[in-house]
N, C-alpha and C positions, 0 to 999 in steps of 0.2 A: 739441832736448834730449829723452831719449826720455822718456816719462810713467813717472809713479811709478807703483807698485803699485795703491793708491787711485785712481788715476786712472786706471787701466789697469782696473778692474771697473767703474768706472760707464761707462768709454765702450764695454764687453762688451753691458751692458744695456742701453745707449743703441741699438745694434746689434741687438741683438735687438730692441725693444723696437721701431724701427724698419723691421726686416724681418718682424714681425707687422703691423703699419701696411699695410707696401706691400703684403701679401698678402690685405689688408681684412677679416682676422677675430681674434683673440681667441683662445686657447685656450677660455676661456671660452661663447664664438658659437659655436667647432666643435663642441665637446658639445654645444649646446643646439640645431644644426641636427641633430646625429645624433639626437638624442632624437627632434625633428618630426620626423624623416625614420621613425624606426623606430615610431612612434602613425600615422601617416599610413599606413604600410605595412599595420600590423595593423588599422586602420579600414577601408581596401580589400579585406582579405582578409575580416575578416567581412561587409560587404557583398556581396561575393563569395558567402559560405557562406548570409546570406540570400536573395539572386536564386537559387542551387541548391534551396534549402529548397521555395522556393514556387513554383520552379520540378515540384521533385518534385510537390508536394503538388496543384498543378493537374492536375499525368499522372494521379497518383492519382483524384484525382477524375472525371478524363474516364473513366480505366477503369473504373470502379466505373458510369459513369452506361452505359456502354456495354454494360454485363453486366445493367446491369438493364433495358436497352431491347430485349437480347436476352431476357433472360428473358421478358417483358413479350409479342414477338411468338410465341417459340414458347409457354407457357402460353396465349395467346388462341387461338393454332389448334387447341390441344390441347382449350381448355372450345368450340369450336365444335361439332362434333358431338354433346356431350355437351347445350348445350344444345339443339339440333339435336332431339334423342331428348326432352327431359324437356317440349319445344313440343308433341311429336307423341300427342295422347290416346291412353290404352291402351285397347283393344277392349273391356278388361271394364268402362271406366269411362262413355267417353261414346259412344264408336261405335256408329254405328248397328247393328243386326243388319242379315245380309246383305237379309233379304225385306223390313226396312223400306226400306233404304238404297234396294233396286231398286222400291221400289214407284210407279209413275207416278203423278202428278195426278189425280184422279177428272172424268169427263167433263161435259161443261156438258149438262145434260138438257135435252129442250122441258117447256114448261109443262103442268104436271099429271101428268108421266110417273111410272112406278111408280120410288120410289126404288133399288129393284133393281136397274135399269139402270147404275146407279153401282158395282157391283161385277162383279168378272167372272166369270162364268160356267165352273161343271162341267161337263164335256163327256164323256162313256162311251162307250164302244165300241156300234156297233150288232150286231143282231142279224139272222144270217140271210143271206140271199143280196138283195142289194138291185138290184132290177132297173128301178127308173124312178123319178123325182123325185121327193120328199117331202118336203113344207111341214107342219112341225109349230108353232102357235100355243104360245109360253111364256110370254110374256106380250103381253096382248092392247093395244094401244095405240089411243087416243082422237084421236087426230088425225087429217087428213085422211088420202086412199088416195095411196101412190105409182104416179104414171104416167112412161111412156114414154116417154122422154127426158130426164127430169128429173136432174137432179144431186143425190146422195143424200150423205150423211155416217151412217157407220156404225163401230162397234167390232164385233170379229168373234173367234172362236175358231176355228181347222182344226186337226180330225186326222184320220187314216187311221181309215174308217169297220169297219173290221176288227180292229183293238188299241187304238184312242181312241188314240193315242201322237199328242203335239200336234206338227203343224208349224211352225203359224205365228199368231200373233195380233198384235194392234191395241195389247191392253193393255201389253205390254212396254217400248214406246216412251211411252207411254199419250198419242199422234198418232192418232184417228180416221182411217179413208180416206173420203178424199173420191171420185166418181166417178159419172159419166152411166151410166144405169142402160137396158138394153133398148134400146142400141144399138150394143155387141161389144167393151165397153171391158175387160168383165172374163168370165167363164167363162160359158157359156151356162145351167149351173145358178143363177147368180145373177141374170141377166139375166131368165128365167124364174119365178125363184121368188119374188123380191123385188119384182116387179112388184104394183102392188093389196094389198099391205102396211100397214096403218098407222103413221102417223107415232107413234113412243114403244111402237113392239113390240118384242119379242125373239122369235125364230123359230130354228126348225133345221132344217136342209137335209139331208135325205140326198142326195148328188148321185152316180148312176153314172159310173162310168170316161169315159163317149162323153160326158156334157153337163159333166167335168171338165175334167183334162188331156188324155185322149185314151191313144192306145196307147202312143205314144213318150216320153210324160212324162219317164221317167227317162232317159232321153238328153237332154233339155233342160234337165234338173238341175230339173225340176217334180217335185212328189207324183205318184207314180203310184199308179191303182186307184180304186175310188169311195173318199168322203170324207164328211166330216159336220164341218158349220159351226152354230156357234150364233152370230146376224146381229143384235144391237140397229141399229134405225131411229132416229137422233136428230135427224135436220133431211132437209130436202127442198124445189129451188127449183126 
């Protein structure tokens, strides 16, 4: 018998009602999964935009620390010479002057010696035509005589006995020479003339050319011509 009207809509909805069933949702469940599904979406994506944020924001940071470690090394080599200069005293503050700076140690005297001997000696040009050795007493010294052989220690002054113009001294180094005395260590003017000396003298030598260097001197890159030495005696063994 075929169904009535009535009967023919509820078994419409019975069908439907039933083929939502078998497809296990709801009109109802479909919206409310599209919902979850569309907050789930936009929670991912701000997560998303968070991991980029602090993703940025760490770059940023490394850059910034990078520019300042650059800055850091060039600035430091930049204040290096500067404090380089501001270490090094200015001349007109604490540097010495040049004749103190060079000035040597003052010499160990023997006992009782004239304090004189501690500084160095004026030396002037001689006078005249100088034709044989001369032993002049400047300061007269109290100690024993030197002899012949012996090993002497002396500060000395030389210059060319014609202009004073200095060659060579003791004091610059302010190193006394030490050396055996009257047996050919050193120029036969000294050998001679510093013999029988006293200990804690000062003396001056005129010495001609023949008991100096000799003729050839300046070929030998020696002083040539006679000479004049002024000789403090400080020890003697």
């Amino acid at each position: 018998m075929p169904a009535t009207p009535s009967q023919q809509g509820v078994d419409d909805v019975s069908e439907r009602t039933q083929q939502n069933r078998s497809e296990g949702q709801s009109p109802a469940t479909k919206a409310g999964r599209r919902l979850a599904a569309q907050l789930a979406a936009q929670k991912a994506a701000e997560a998303k935009r968070r991991r980029q944020a602090w993703a940025g924001g760490l770059a940023g940071v490394a850059v910034v620390a990078v520019l300042i470690t650059v800055f850091v090394l060039v600035g430091g080599g930049d204040d290096k010479p500067a404090n380089n200069a501001d270490a090094t005293p200015s001349a007109s503050a604490s540097a010495p002057a040049p004749d103190e700076a060079a000035a040597p140690p003052a010499p160990q005297l023997p006992a009782g010696a004239d304090p004189a001997l501690g500084s160095k000696p004026t030396v002037e040009a001689g006078k005249g035509e100088l034709k044989k050795l001369t032993v002049t007493p400047v300061i007269k010294g109290t100690g024993p005589a030197v002899q012949k052989g012996q090993t002497i220690t002396t500060n000395y002054v030389g210059v060319f006995y014609k202009d004073g113009k200095e060659f060579d001294s003791s004091w610059k180094s302010g190193q006394p020479a030490t050396f055996a005395i009257g047996v050919g260590q050193v120029i036969p003017g000294w050998d001679q003339g510093l013999v029988g000396v006293t200990l804690g003298s000062r003396v001056q030598l005129d010495i001609p050319s023949e008991l100096a260097y000799g003729k050839n001197a300046a070929a030998m890159g020696r002083p040539e011509g006679p000479l004049r030495f002024v000789v403090d005696v400080l020890a003697a063994q």
